[in-house]
N, C-alpha and C positions, 0 to 999 in steps of 0.2 A: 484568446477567447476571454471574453469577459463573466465576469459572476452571472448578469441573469443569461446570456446564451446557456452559458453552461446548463443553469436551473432550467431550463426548457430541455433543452435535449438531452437530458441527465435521465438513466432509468431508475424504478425505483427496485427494492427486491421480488417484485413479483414479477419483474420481466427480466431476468436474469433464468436461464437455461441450465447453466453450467450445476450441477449438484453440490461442485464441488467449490464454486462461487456464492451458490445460495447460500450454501452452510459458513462458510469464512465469513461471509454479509453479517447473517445474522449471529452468531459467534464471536467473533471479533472486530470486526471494522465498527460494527455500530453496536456492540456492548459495551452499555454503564460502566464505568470503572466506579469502583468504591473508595473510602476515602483514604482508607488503609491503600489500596490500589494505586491511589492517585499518589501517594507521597511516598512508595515504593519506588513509582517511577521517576517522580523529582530526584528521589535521590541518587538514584541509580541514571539518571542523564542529567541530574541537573537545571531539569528543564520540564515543565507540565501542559507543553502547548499540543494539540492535536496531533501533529506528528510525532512526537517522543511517545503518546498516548500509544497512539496503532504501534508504534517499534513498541512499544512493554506488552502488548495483547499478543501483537506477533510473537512474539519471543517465547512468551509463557505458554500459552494456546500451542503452539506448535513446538513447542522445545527446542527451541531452534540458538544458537552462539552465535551471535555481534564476530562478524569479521572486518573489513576493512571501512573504516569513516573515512568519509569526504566532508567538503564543504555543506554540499546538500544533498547527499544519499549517505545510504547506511546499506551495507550487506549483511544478510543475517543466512546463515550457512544452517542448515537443515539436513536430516538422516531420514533414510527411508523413501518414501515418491515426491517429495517436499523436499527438493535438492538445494533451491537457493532462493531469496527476494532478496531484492533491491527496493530499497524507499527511498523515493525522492522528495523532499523536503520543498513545497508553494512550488510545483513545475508552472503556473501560472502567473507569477510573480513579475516576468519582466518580457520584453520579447526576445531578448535571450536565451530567456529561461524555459519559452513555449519552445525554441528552435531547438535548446537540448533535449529536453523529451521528446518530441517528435524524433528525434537522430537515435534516441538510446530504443525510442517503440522497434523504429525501422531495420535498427544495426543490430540488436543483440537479437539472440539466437532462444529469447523467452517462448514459452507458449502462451500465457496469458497478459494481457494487462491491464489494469483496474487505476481509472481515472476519477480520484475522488475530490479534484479541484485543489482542494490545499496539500492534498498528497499521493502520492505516482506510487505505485506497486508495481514492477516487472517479479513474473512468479516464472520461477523453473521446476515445470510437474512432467514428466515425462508422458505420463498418461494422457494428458490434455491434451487439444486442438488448439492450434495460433489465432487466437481470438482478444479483442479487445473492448472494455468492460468501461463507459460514462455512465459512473453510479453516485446518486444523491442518497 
């Protein structure tokens, strides 16, 4: 899928259902980091690109622990109904990279997932319905 496909069929937060997607939307996926913020998270990955961005929001916002790194995901281990995410690092990047996300949507055993073009979220909420989220 390319950029503007994406941008067309991309929802924005007012067509998002899930409560409990609307509030992550607006809480963390698309909240401002500040610059104290921003250079927390440099330090702390090393890196201040969009992805590392959402891993710092996710982590903090949910108090969630960095378990195992890959090449281009990150698992962030979670307590309480916020059992686990996986971030996947440009799932659109290559068509490789479309066939593993598509594999990881289809294979694991997530209930949600939130496709934000430069970065893949598999959420493990018990409470949720197996639903999947093209969100700009």
């Amino acid at each position: 899928m390319n950029r503007l496909e994406y941008w067309i069929k991309a929802d924005t937060q007012y067509d998002v259902h899930s409560p409990f997607v609307f509030d992550m939307y607006r809480k963390v996926l698309f909240a401002r980091l500040s610059r104290r913020q921003k250079r927390q998270a440099r330090e702390r990955f090393g890196c201040a690109s969009p992805f590392f961005q959402i891993l710092y929001k996710m982590a903090d916002h949910y108090r969630m622990e960095q378990g195992e790194r890959q090449l281009d995901c990150v698992v962030l281990e979670g307590r309480g109904d916020l059992n686990k995410v996986v971030l996947v690092d440009r799932p659109h990047a290559t068509p490789g990279a479309e066939e593993h996300w598509a594999r990881l949507k289809a294979e694991t055993d997530c209930q949600v997932s939130i496709d934000l073009y430069d970065v893949g979220l598999l959420i493990w909420h018990p409470k949720l319905h197996r639903q999947h989220f093209l969100l700009k």
